[in-house]
C-alpha beads as a LAMMPS data file, in Angstrom:
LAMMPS data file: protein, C-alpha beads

423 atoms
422 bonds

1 atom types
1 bond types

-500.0 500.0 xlo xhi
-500.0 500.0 ylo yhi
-500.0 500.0 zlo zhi

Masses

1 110.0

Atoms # bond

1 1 1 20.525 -316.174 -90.539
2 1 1 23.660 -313.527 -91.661
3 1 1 23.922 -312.784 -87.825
4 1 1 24.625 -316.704 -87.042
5 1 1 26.451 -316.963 -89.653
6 1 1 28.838 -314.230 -88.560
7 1 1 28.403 -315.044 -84.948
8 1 1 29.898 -318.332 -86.812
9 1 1 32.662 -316.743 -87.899
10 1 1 33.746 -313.995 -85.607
11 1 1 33.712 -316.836 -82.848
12 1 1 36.947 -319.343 -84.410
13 1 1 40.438 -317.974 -83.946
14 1 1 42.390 -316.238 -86.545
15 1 1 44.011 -320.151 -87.245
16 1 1 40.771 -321.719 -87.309
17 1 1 39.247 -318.851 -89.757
18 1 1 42.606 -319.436 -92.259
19 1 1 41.563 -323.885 -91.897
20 1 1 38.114 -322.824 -93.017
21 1 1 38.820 -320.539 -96.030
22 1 1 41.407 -323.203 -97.021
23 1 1 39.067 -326.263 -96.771
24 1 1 36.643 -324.004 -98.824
25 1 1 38.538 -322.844 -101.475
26 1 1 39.654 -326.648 -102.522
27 1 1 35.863 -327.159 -101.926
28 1 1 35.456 -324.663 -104.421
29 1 1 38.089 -326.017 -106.749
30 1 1 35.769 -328.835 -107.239
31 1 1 32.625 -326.276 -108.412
32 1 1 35.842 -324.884 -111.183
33 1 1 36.547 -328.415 -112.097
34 1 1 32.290 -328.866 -112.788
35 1 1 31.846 -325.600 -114.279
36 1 1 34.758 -324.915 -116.104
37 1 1 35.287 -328.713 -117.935
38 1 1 32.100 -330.592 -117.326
39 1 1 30.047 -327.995 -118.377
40 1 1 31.663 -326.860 -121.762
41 1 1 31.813 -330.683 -122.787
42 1 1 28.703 -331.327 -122.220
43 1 1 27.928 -328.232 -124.778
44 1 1 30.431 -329.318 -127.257
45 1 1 30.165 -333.135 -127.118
46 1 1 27.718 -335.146 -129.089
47 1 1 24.698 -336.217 -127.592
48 1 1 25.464 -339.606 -126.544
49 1 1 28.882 -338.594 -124.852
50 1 1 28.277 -335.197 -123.399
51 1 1 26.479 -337.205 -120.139
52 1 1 29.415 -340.018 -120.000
53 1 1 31.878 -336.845 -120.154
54 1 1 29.540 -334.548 -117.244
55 1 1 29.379 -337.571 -115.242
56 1 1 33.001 -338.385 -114.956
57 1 1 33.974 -334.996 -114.296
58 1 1 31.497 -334.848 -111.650
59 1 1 32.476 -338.110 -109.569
60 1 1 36.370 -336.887 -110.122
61 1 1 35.411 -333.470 -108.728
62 1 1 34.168 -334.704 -105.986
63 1 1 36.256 -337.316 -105.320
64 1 1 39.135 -334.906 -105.020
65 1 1 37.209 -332.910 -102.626
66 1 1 36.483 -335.620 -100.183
67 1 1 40.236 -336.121 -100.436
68 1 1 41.598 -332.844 -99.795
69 1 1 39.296 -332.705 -96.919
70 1 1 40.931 -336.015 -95.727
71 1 1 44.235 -334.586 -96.321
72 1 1 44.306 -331.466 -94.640
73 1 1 43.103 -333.375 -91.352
74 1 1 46.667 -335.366 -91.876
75 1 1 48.711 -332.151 -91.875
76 1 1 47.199 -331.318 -88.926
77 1 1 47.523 -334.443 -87.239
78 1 1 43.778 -335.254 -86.617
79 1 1 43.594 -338.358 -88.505
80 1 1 46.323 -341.003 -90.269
81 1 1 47.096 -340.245 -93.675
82 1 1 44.278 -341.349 -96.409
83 1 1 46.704 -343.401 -98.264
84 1 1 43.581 -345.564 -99.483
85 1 1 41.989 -342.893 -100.678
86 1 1 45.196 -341.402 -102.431
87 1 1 45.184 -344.827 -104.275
88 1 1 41.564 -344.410 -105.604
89 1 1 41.834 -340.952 -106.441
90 1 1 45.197 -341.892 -108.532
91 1 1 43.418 -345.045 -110.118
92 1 1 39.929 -343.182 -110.788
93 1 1 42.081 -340.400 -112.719
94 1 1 43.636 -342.978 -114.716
95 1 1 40.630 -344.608 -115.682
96 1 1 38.840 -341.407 -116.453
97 1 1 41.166 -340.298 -118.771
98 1 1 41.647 -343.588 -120.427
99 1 1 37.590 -343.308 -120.387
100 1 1 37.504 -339.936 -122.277
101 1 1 40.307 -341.068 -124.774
102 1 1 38.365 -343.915 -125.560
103 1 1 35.201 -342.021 -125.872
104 1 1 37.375 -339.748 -128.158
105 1 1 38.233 -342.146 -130.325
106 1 1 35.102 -344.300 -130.717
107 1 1 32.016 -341.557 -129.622
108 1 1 32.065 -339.917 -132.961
109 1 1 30.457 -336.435 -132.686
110 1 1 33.058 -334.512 -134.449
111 1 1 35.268 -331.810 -133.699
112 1 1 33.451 -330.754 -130.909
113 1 1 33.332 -334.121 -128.901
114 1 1 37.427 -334.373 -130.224
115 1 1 37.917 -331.032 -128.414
116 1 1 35.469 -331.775 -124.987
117 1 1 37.616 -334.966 -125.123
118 1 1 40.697 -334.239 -125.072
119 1 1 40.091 -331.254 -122.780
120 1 1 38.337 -333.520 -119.908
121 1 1 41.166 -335.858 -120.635
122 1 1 44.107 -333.343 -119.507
123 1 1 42.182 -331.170 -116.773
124 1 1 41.380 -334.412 -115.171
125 1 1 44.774 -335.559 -114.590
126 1 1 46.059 -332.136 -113.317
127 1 1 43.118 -331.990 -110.925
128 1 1 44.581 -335.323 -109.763
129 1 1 48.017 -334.535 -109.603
130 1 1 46.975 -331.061 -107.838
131 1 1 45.254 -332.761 -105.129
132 1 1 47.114 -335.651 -104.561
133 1 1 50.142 -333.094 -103.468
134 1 1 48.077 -332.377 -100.460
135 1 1 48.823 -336.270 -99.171
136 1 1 52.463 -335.505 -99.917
137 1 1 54.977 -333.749 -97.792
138 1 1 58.152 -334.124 -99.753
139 1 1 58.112 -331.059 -102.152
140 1 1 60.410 -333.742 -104.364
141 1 1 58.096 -336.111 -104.351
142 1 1 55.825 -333.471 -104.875
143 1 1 57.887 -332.250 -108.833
144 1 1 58.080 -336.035 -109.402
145 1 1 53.894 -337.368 -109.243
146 1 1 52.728 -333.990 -111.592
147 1 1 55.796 -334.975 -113.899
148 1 1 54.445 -339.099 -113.511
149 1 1 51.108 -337.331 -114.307
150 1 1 52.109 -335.669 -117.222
151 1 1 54.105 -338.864 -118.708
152 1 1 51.170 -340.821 -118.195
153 1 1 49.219 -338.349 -120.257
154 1 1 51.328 -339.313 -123.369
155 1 1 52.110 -342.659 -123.058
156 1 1 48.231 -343.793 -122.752
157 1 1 47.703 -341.093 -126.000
158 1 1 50.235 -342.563 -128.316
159 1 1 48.711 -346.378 -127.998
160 1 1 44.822 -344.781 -128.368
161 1 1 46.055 -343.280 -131.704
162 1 1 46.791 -339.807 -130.769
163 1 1 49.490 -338.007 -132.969
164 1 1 52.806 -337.707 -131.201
165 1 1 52.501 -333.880 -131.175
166 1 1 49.484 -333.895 -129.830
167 1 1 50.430 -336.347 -127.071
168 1 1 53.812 -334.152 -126.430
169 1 1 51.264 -331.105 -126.104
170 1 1 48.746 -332.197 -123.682
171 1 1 51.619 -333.985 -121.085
172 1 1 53.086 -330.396 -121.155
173 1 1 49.700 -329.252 -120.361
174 1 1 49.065 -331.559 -117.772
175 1 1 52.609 -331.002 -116.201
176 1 1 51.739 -326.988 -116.395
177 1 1 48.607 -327.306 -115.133
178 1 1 49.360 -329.837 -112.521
179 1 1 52.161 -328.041 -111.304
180 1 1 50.210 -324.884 -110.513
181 1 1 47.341 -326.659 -108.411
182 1 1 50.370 -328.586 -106.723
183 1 1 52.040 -325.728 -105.800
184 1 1 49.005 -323.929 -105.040
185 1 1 48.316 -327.104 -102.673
186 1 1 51.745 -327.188 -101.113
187 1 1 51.581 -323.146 -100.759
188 1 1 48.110 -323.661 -98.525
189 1 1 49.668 -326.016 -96.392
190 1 1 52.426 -324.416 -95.696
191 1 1 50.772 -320.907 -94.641
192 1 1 48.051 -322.979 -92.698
193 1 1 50.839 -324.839 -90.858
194 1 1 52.309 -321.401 -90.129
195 1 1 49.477 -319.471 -88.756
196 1 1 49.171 -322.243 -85.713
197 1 1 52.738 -322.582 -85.352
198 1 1 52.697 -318.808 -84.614
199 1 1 49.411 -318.770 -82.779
200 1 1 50.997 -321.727 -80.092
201 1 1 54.542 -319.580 -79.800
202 1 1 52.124 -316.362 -79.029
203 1 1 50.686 -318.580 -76.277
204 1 1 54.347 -319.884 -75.386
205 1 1 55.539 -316.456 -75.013
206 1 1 52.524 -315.697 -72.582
207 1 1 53.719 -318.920 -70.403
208 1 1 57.658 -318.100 -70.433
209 1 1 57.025 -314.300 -69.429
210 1 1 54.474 -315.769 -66.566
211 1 1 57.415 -317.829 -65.617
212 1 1 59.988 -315.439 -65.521
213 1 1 57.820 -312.980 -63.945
214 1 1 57.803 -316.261 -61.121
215 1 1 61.209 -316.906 -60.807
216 1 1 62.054 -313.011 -60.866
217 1 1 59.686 -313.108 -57.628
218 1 1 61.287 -316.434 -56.363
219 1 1 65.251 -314.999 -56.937
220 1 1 64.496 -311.576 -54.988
221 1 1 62.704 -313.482 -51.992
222 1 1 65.912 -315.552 -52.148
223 1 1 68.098 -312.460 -51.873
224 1 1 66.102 -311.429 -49.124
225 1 1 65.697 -314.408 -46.933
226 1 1 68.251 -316.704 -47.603
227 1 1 71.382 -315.043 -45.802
228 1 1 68.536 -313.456 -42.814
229 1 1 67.415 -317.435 -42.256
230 1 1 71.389 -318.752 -42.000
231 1 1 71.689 -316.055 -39.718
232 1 1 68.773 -316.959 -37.724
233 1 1 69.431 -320.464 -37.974
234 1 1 73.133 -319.909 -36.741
235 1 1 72.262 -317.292 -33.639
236 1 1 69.312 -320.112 -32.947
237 1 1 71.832 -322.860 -32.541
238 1 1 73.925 -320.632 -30.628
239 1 1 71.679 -319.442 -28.271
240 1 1 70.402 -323.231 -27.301
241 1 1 74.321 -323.939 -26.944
242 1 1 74.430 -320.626 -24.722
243 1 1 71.477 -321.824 -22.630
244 1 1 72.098 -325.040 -22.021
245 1 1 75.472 -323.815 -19.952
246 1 1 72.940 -321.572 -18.122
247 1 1 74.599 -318.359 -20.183
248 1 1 72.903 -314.986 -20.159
249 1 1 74.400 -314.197 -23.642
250 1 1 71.436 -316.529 -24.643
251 1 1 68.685 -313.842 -24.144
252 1 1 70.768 -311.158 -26.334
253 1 1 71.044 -313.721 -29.289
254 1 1 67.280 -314.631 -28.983
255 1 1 66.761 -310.560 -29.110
256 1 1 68.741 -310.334 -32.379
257 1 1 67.142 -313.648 -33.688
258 1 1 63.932 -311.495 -33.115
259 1 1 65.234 -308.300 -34.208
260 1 1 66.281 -310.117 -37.577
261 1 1 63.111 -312.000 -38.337
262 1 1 61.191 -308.707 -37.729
263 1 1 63.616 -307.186 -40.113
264 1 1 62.988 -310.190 -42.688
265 1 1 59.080 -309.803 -42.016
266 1 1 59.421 -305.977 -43.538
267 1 1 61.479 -306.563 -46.210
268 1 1 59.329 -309.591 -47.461
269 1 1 56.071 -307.325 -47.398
270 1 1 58.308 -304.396 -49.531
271 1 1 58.532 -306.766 -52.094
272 1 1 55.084 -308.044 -52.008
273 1 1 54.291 -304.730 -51.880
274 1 1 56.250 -303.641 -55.280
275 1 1 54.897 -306.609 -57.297
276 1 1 51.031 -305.346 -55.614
277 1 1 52.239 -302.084 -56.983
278 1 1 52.107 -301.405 -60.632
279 1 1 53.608 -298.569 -62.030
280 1 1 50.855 -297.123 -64.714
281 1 1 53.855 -295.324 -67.167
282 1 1 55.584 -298.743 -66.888
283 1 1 52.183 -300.924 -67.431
284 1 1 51.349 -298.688 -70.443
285 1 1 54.709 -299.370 -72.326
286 1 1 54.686 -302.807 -71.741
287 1 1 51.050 -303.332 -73.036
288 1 1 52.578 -301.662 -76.302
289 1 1 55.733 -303.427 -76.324
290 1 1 53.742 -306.651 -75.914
291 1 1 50.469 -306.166 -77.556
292 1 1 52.922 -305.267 -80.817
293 1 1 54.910 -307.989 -80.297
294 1 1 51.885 -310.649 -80.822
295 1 1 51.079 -308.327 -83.899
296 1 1 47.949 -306.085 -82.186
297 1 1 48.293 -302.963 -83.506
298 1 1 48.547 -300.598 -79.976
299 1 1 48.289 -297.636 -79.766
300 1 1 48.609 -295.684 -76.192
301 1 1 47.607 -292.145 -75.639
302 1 1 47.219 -290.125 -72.674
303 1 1 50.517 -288.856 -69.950
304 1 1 50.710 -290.394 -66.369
305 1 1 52.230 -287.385 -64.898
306 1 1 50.916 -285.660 -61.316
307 1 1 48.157 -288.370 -61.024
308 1 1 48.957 -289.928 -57.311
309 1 1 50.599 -293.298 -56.746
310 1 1 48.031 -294.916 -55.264
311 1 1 45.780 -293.973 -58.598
312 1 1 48.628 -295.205 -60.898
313 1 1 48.510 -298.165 -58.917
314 1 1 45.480 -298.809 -59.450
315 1 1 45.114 -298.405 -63.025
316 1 1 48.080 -299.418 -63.937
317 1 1 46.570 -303.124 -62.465
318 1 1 43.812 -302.489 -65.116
319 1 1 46.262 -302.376 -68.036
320 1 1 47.801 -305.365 -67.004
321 1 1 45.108 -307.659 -66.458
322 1 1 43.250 -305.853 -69.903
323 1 1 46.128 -306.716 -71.642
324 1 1 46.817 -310.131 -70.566
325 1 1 43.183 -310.622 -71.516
326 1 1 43.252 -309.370 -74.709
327 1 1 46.403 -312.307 -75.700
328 1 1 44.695 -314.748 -73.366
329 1 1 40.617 -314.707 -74.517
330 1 1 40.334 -312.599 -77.590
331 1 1 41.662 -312.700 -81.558
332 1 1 42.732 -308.973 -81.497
333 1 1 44.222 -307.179 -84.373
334 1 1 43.781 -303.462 -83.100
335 1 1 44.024 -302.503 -79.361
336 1 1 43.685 -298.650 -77.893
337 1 1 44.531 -297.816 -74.465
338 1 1 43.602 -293.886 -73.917
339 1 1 44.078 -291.764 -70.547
340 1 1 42.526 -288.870 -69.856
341 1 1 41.116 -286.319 -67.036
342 1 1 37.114 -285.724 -67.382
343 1 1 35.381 -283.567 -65.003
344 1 1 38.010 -284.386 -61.646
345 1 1 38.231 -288.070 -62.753
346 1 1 41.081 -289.637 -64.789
347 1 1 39.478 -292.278 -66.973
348 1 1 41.587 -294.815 -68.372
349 1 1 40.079 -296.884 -71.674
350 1 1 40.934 -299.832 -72.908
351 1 1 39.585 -301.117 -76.262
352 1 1 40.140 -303.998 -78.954
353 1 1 38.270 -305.703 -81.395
354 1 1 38.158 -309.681 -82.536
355 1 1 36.278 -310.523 -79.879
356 1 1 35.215 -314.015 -79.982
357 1 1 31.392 -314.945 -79.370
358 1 1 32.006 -316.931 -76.254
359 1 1 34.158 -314.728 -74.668
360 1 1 35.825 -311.109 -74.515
361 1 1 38.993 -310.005 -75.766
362 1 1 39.751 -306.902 -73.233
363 1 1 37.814 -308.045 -70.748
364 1 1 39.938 -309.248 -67.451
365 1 1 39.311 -313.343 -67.161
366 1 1 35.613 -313.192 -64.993
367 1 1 36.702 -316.594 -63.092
368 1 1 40.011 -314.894 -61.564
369 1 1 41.209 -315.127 -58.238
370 1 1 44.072 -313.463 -56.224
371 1 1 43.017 -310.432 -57.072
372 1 1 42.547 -310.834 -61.086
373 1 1 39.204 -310.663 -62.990
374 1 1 36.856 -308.243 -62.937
375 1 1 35.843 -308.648 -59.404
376 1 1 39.686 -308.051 -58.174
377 1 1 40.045 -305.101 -60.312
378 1 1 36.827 -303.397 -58.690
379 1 1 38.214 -304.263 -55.217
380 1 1 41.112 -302.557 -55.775
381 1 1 39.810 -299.448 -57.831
382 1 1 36.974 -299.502 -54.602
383 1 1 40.466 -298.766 -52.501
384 1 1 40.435 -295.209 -54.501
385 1 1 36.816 -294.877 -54.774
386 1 1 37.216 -295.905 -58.195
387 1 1 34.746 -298.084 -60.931
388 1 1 35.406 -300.288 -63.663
389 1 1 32.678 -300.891 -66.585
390 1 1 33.092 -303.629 -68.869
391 1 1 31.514 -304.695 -71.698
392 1 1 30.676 -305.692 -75.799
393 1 1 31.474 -303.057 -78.032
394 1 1 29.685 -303.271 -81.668
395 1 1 29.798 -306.613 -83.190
396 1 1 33.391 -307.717 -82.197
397 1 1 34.642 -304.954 -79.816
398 1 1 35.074 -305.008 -76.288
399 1 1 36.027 -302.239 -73.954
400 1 1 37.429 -301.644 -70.321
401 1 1 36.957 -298.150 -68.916
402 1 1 38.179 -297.437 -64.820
403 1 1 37.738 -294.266 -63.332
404 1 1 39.334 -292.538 -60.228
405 1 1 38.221 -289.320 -58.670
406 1 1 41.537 -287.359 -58.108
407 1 1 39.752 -284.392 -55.931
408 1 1 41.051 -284.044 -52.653
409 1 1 43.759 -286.659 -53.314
410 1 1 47.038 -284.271 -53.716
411 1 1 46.933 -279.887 -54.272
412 1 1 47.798 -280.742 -58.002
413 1 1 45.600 -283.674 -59.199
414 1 1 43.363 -281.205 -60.212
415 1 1 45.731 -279.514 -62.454
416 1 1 46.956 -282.752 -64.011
417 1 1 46.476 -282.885 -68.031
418 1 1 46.513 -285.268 -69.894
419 1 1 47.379 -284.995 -73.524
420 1 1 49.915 -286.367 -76.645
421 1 1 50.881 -289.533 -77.264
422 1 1 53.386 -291.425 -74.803
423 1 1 54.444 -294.249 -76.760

Bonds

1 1 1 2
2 1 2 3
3 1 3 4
4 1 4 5
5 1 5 6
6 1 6 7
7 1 7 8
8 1 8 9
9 1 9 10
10 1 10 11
11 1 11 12
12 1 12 13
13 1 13 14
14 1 14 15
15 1 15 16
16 1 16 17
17 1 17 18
18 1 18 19
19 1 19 20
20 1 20 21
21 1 21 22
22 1 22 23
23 1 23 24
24 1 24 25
25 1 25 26
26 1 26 27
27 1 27 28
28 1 28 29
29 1 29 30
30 1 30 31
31 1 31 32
32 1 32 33
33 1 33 34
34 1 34 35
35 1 35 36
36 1 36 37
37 1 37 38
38 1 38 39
39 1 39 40
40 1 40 41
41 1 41 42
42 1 42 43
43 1 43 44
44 1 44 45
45 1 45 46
46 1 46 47
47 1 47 48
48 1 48 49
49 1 49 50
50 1 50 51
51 1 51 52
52 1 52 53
53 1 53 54
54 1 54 55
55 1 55 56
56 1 56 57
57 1 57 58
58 1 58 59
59 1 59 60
60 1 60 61
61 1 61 62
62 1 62 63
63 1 63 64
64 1 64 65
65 1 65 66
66 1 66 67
67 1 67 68
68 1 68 69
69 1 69 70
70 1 70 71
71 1 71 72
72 1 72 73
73 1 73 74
74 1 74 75
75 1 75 76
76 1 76 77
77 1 77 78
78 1 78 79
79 1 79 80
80 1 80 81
81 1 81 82
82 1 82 83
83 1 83 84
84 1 84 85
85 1 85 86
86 1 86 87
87 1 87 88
88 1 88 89
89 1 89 90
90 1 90 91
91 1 91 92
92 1 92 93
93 1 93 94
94 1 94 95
95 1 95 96
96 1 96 97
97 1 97 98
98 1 98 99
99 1 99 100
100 1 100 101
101 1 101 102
102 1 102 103
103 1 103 104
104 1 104 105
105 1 105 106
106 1 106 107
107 1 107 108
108 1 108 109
109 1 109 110
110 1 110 111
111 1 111 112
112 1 112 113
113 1 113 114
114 1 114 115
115 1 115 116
116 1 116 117
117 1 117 118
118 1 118 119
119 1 119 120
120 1 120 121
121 1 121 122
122 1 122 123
123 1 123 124
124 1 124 125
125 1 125 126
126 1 126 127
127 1 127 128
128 1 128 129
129 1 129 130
130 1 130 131
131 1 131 132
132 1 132 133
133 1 133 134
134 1 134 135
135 1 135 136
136 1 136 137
137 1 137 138
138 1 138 139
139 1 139 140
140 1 140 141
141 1 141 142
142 1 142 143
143 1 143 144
144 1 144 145
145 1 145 146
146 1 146 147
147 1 147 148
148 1 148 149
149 1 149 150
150 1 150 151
151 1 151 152
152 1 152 153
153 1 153 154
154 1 154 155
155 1 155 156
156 1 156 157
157 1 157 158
158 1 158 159
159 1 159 160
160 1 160 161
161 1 161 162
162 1 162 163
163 1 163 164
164 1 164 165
165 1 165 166
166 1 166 167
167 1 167 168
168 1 168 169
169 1 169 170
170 1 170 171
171 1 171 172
172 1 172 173
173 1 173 174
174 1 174 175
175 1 175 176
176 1 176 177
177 1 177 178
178 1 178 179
179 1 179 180
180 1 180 181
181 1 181 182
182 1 182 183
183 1 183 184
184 1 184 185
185 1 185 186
186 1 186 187
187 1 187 188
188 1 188 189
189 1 189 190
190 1 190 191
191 1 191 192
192 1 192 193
193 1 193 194
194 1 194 195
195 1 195 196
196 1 196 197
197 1 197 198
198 1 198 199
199 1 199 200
200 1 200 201
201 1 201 202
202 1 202 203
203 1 203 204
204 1 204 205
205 1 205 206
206 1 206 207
207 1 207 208
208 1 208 209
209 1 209 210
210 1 210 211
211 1 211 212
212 1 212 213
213 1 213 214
214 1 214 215
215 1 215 216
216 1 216 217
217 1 217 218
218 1 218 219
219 1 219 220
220 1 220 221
221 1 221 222
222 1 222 223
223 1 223 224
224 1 224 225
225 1 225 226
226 1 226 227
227 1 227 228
228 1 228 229
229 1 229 230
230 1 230 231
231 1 231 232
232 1 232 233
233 1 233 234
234 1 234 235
235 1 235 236
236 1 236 237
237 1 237 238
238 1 238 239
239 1 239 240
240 1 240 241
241 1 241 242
242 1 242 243
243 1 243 244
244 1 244 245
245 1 245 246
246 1 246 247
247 1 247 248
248 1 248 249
249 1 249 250
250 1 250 251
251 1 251 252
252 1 252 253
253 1 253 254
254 1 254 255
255 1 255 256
256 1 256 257
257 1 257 258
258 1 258 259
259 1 259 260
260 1 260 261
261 1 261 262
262 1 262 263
263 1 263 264
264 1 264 265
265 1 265 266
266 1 266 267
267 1 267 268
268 1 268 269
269 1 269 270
270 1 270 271
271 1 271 272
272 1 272 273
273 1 273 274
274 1 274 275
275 1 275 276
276 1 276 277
277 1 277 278
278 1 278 279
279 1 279 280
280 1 280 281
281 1 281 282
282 1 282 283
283 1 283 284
284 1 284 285
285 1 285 286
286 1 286 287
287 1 287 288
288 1 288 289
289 1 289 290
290 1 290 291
291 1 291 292
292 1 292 293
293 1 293 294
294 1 294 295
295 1 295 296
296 1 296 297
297 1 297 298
298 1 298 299
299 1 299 300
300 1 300 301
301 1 301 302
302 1 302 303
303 1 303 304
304 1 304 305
305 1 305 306
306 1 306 307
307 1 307 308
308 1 308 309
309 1 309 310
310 1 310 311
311 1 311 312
312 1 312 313
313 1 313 314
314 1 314 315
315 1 315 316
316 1 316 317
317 1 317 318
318 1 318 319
319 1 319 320
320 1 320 321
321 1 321 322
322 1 322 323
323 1 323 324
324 1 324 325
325 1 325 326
326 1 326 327
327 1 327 328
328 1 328 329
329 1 329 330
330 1 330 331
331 1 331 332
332 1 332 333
333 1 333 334
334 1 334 335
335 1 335 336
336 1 336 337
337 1 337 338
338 1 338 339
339 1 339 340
340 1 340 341
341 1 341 342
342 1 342 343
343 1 343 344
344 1 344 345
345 1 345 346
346 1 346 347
347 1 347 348
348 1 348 349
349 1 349 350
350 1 350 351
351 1 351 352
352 1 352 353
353 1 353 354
354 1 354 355
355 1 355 356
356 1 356 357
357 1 357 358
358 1 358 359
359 1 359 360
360 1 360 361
361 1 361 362
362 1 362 363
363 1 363 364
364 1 364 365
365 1 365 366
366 1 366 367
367 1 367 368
368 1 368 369
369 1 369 370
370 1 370 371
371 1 371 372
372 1 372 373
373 1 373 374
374 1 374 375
375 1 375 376
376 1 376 377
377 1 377 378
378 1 378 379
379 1 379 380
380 1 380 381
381 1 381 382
382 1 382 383
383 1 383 384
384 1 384 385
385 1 385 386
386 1 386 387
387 1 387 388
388 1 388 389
389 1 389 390
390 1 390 391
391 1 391 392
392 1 392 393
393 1 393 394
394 1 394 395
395 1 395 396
396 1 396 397
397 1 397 398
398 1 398 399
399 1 399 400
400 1 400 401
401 1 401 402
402 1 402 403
403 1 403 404
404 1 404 405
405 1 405 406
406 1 406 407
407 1 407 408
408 1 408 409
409 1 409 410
410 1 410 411
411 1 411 412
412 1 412 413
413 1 413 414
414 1 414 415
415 1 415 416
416 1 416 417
417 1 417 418
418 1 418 419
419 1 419 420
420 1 420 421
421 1 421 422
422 1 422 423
């Protein structure tokens, strides 16, 4: 039962996990409202008002959690705001105090019953001003209600025969009172509305630097192309012109049309190729620059230098896909990316935690194509006679590790160390 209950848990997203304690903890304030009025009046009233007292308390508690609940929806845009309810949360407050004032005044029972009283009468207004700043955006509007609150409290004392003083007191503590569940309302709003505003710009951040990583791509096949294709176009035209007078200077401009697209063919696959190619010293900073950026603790150990461009290559096409994983599929708060040479083999390792249950954080997407997912990281490790293992980690880790053999690759690989800490 604890292991689906914290399957439960490890599976939402850090802005789901923040909704749920919030939701919970004004859950909870009803249980305080229960066990820390109803309870001590129903000790210290009389007999015959002790259950009117419980049961008031009760229906108020959770009346203001069924409206927080409605509440918090509205902030976050799932349902229209439960103005209705609002209204009967406000009126049942009202009458509930009125209720325990009355009950004060004609229950008998002593000082006990005048104490359980008048406490249920305060605590249940402030409970009702606290809540009903959930259904409230204005923070003005907000200051105003608790102080509306709080003058209610005295003007419905004075006329049930409370002494002024008295009546002065308990608006000041219903204002007090009020004002701190208000605020701590307003406060839990706020931070709730913040986590998802910063988890949707962490996932606008991963769109705009996919899009700028395609018009980067789309501005350098520009450069390339554009002035070979007027050229081409230009020499074409010319060489129809040329032909149709029965020139021979039409056969040279078709050879340097052909001479230039052949040219334009090789420069097109050298920039395909350096996109293909990733640089592993450049892939490692960036996963560190980036990871930190989204707030993932990184840390990157390990030194690319002597290991063969075709090996940094390939792993540096690991770190990039690990890492775009680990923003993409997983609710990371630590990531570790280690390199180091084992036994002739450079092993690279990639590691994170707040893995969620229906997916993996480090793990490349499984459904990729073009050459991304875990299949199109193992065809292009195969190119080095590399492998890639993937896999859970403990209860919410996941880790990536590639190795390369470097013997026979260059005189040096075998000398190549790895040690420190590059970034």
């Amino acid at each position: 039962m604890s292991g689906a209950a914290g399957g439960w848990w490890r599976g939402k997203t850090t802005p789901a996990k923040v909704e749920t304690y919030t939701r919970w903890s004004f859950h909870f304030f009803a249980v305080i409202e229960v066990a820390a009025i109803g309870l001590p009046a129903f000790a210290e009233a009389g007999t015959g008002v002790a259950g009117w007292l419980v049961g008031m308390v009760v229906v108020h508690a959770l009346l203001c959690a069924v409206t927080a609940s409605r509440a918090l929806d509205w902030t976050r845009g799932r349902r229209e705001r439960p103005v209705r309810l609002l209204w009967v949360l406000t009126a049942a407050s009202c009458v509930f105090a009125v209720a325990a004032q009355i009950l004060r005044r004609h229950g008998g029972g002593g000082d006990g019953t005048q104490s359980a009283t008048a406490t249920v009468f305060a605590m249940i207004l402030a409970f009702g001003a606290g809540t009903m700043a959930l259904g409230v955006r204005d923070r003005r509007r907000v200051v105003a209600q608790t102080a509306g609150f709080a003058c209610g409290a005295a003007v419905v004392s004075l006329p049930l025969g409370v002494p002024g003083p008295e009546a002065v007191v308990t608006a000041f503590v219903v204002f007090l009172s009020g004002s701190f569940l208000a605020a701590t309302s307003v406060f839990s709003v706020w931070l709730l509305n913040a986590v998802y505003e910063l988890d949707e710009a962490r996932e606008t951040r991963t769109r705009l630097a996919v899009a700028e990583e395609r018009l980067r791509f789309g501005r350098d096949l520009h450069d390339v192309l554009g002035r070979n294709l007027a050229v081409i176009a230009l020499k074409s035209e010319l060489a129809v012109q040329l032909a149709r007078r029965e020139r021979p200077e039409a056969v040279e401009q078709m050879i340097e049309v052909q001479r230039i697209a052949q040219e334009s063919q090789r420069e097109v696959r050298d920039v395909v190729r350096g996109y293909r190619d990733a640089d592993l010293g450049v892939e490692l900073s960036g996963a560190q620059g980036v990871l930190t950026a989204a707030g993932i603790s990184c840390e990157v150990t390990g030194d690319t230098g002597r290991l063969p461009a075709e090996v940094q290559s390939a792993l540096g096409w690991v770190v990039r896909e690990a890492t775009t994983n680990v923003l993409r599929h997983g609710d990371a708060g630590r990531c570790s990316v280690g390199l180091q040479v084992r036994e002739g083999c450079v092993v690279l390792t990639v590691e994170n935690d707040g893995v969620v249950a229906h997916g993996s954080g480090a793990g490349p997407d499984r459904g990729g194509n073009g050459g991304s997912g875990l299949a199109g990281l193992r065809e292009r490790l195969a190119v080095v006679d590399g492998t890639l293992e993937a896999g859970p980690v403990g209860t919410d880790g996941f880790r990536v590790v590639a190795s390369v053999p470097l013997s026979g690759r260059t005189d040096d690989a075998s000398d190549a160390r790895v040690s420190g800490v590059t970034s």
